[in-house]
N, C-alpha and C positions, 0 to 999 in steps of 0.2 A: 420260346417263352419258358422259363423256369419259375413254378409255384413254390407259397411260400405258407403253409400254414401258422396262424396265429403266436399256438405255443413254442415254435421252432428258435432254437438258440442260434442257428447259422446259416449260410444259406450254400454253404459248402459244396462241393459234387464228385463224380469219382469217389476214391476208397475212403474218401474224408467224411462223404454223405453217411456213412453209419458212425453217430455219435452213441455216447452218455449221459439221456438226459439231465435237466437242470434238477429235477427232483434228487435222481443220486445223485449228483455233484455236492448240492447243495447237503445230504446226507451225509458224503463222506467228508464236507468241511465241519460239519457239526460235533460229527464222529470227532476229529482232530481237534479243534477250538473247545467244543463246550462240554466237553466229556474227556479231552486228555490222551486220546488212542495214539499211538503213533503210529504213521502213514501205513506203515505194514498189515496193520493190524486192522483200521480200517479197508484196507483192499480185502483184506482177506476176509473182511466180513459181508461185504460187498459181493464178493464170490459166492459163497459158501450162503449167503441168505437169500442171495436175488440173482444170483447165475452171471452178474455182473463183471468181465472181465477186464479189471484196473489196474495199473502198479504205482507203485508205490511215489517215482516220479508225476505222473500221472491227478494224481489226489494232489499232489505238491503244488501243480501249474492249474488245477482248478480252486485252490485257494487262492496263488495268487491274483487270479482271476475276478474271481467275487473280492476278493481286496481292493481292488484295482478300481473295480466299479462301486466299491463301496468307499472312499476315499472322500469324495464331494461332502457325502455323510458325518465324514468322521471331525473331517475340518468345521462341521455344522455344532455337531456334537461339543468343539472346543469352543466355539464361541459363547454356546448356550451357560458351560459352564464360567465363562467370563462375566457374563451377565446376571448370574443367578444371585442371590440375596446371603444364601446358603450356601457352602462347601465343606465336606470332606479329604482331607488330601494325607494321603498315604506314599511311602515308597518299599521296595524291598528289593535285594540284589537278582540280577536275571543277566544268564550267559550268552553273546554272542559272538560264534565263532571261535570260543573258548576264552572270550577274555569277558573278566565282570563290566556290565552295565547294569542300570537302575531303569527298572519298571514302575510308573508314578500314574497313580491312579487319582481321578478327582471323581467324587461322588455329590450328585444335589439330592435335590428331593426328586426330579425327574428325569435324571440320565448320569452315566456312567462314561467317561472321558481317560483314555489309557496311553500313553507312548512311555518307550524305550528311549531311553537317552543314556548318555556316556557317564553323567556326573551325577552325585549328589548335593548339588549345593542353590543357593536360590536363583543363579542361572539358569536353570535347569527348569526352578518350579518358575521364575516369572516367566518362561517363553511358554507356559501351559498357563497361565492364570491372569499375567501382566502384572508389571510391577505396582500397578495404582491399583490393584483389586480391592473393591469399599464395603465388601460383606462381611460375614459374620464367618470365621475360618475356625472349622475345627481339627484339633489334630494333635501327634503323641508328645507336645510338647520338644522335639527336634529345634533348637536356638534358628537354625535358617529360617522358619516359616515366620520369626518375629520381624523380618524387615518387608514384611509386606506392612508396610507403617499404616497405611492406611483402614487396613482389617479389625476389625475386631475379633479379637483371639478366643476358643476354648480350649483350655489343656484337658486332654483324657484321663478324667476319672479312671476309667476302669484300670488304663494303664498302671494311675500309681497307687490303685489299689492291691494288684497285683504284685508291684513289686515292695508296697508291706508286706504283703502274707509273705512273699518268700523269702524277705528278710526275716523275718519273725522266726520262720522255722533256723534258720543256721544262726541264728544269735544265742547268746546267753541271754537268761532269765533277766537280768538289768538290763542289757540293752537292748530287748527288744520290747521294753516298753514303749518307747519313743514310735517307731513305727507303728504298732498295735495301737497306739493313741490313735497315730494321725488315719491309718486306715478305719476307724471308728468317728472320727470327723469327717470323713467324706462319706463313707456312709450313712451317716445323719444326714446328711446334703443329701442325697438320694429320695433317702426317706422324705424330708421335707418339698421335695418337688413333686413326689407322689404324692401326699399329702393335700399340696396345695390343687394339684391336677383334676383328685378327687372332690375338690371342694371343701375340706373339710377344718380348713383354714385361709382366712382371707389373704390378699395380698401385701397389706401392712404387715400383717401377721409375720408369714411366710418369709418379705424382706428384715423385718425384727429378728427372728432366730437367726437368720444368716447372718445376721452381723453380731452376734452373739459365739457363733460357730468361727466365724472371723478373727476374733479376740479368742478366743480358745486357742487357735491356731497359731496365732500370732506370739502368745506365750512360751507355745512348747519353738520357736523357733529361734527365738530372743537367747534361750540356754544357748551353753555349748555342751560340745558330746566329745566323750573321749572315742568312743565305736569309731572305726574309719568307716565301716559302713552305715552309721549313722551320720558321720558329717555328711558323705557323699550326696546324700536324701536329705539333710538339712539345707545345705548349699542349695538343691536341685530345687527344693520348695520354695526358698527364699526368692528363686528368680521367678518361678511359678506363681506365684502367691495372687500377682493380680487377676491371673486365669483361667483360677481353681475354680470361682461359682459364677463364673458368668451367667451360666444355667439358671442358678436363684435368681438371679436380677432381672432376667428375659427368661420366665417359665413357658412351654411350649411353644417358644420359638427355637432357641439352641438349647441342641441336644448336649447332655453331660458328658458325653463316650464318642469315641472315632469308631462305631461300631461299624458303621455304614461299609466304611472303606474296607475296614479289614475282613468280612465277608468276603468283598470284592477279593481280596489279598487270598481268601484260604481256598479260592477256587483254582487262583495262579500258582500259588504253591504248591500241589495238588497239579497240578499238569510240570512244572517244573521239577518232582519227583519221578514223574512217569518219562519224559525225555530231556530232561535237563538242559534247555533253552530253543536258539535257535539259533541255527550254521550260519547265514546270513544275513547283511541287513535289509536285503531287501525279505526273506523271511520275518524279522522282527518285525519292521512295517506293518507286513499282513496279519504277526499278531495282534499287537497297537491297534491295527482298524479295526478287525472281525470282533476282538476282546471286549472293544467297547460298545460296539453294534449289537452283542448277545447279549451283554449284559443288561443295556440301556432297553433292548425288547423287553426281558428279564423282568426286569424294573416297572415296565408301563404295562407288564400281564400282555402283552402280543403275542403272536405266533412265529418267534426268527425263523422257523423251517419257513414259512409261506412269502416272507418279508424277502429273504436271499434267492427264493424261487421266482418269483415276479423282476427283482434285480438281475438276474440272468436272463430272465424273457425280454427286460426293455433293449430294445434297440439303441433308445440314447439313453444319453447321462441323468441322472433322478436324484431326487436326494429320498429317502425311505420315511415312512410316517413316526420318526421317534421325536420329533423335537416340540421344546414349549409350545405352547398358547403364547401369541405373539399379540402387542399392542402397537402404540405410537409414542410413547411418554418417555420412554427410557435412553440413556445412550447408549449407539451403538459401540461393539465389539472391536478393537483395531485388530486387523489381519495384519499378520506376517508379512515383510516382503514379498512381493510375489504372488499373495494370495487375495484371494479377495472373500470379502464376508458376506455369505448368503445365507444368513441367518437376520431375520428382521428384529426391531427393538422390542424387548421386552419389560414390563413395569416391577416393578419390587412389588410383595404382595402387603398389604396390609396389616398394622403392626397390636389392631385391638387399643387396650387400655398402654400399650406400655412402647411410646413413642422413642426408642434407643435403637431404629437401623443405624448403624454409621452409612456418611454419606448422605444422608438427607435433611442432616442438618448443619448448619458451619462449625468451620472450626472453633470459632471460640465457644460455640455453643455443646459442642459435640463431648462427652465425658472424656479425660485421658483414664480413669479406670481400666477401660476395654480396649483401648488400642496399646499399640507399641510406639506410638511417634514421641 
């Protein structure tokens, strides 16, 4: 009869029975995923801290591991973000195998959703979102994420706030009016949602100056500009223009900024300076899962060391405590070929005074302001 205690990862025997527990496993994928180390450098700290002897492959095959087992998760994770009311979506280039791929991160209010794909285009984002996605999407202004027809768009302030001030600095003194304006129009925008947030202007009010800020706007775009760098930014606004203040119209529901995501973005960047992608796709995969598993703990203030420790000790397949508050009201998620959705329906949350979720109400009812259809 072979025993088996509780916290045992395996039930192995012969020279296999002396493992690496699931704590340091789980340590040195942390080490790799949420802090950046490359495989070496976690072994060796593994050594040198805990007398643990690992290599480098070794860390490699106990990532894929917890990937592996975290996968059911991950797919859970993708649906939660198809259902959510809310979205962030960001992309940035990520190497595999030496050749560029694009890492697409989707962020809500309550989880973080990551895969590696080949392209950048809306193929890409609808097999991460679905082509019917009916929330509120925010994001850097990128033309692909306007055929998600159904969404209702935020373009990123901060973005093009950014790229006034930088214009501003390499212009001359006339032409960098024009930007210097419009970076002072969305900063008003700002100001005035803070404003409102604070209480300290009702929400008649608050819709009044925005549409004051609107015809401001609308003014400096009507001119033409000899600056080639100011057409480029006139043009860019023109097509913008409906989804500059979505933020004023729906106060404390969409956010003004893709702030969310790019957070998510400066952690990735940031391990993609430290080893500059990953050799394989079934490596990328394991980034894609564990990436969004950390983050998504990250996010709901859990413990990921205790979460990926418990995922090693089940014996069977689990899905880990990150996802929504589930009800009955909602439509479900379509899975991918192949997969199936184990993620239950969730409700859109409550919209207060200011009744504008797209999606819950008809089309002829539904504003074209906010959408792209």
């Amino acid at each position: 009869m072979q025993g088996r205690h509780p916290l045992q990862t395996s039930d192995a025997l012969g020279a296999a029975a002396v493992q690496v527990g699931p704590e340091a496993l789980t340590l040195g994928v942390l080490m790799n995923k949420a802090q950046g180390l490359p495989h070496a450098d976690a072994a060796a700290i593994l050594k040198q801290g805990f007398h643990l002897q690992m290599s480098r492959s070794g860390i490699c095959r106990a990532i894929q591991r917890v990937a592996r087992k975290a996968e059911a998760t991950w797919h859970a994770l993708r649906d939660a973000a198809r259902q959510s009311p809310l979205a962030h979506m960001d992309e940035t280039g990520w190497k595999v195998e030496a050749q560029l791929r694009w890492l697409w991160v989707v962020v809500t209010e309550q989880i973080t959703y990551c895969e590696i794909l080949p392209g950048r285009g809306f193929d890409q984002a609808e097999s991460i979102l679905g082509a019917g996605y009916a929330g509120w999407l925010i994001h850097d202004g990128l033309q692909l994420y306007y055929k998600f027809l159904k969404a209702a768009h935020q373009s990123c302030a901060a973005h093009l706030i950014r790229r006034c001030r930088d214009l501003v600095e390499v212009s001359t003194l006339t032409a960098a009016r024009f930007p210097a304006a419009v970076k002072e129009i969305l900063e008003q925008g700002l100001c005035l949602r803070d404003r409102y947030l604070e209480q300290k202007i009702t929400l008649h009010g608050l819709w009044t100056a925005t549409g004051r800020l609107e015809a401001k706007l609308d003014r400096l775009l009507a001119k033409t500009y000899q600056d080639p760098g100011n057409r480029r930014l006139a043009k860019h606004l023109r097509h913008e223009r409906p989804y500059l203040f979505t933020f004023l119209y729906c106060p404390g529901l969409v956010d003004a900024t893709n702030n969310l995501a790019e957070r998510v973005m400066r952690i990735l960047v940031m391990i993609r300076k430290n080893w500059g992608g990953n050799r394989t796709e079934n490596g990328a995969r394991a980034q894609a899962v564990l990436t969004s598993v950390l983050c998504t703990a990250r996010q709901q203030d859990k413990d990921a060391f205790q979460l990926l420790v418990d995922l090693l000790r089940s014996r069977q397949p689990k899905l880990l405590d990150l996802l929504p508050a589930v009800a009955e009201s909602a439509p479900a998620a379509k899975a991918r070929p192949g997969e199936s959705s184990v993620l239950p329906k969730t409700p859109l949350p409550a919209c207060a005074d200011i009744p504008l979720l797209p999606g819950l109400r008809s089309s002829a009812e539904n504003p074209s302001f906010f959408n792209s259809a």
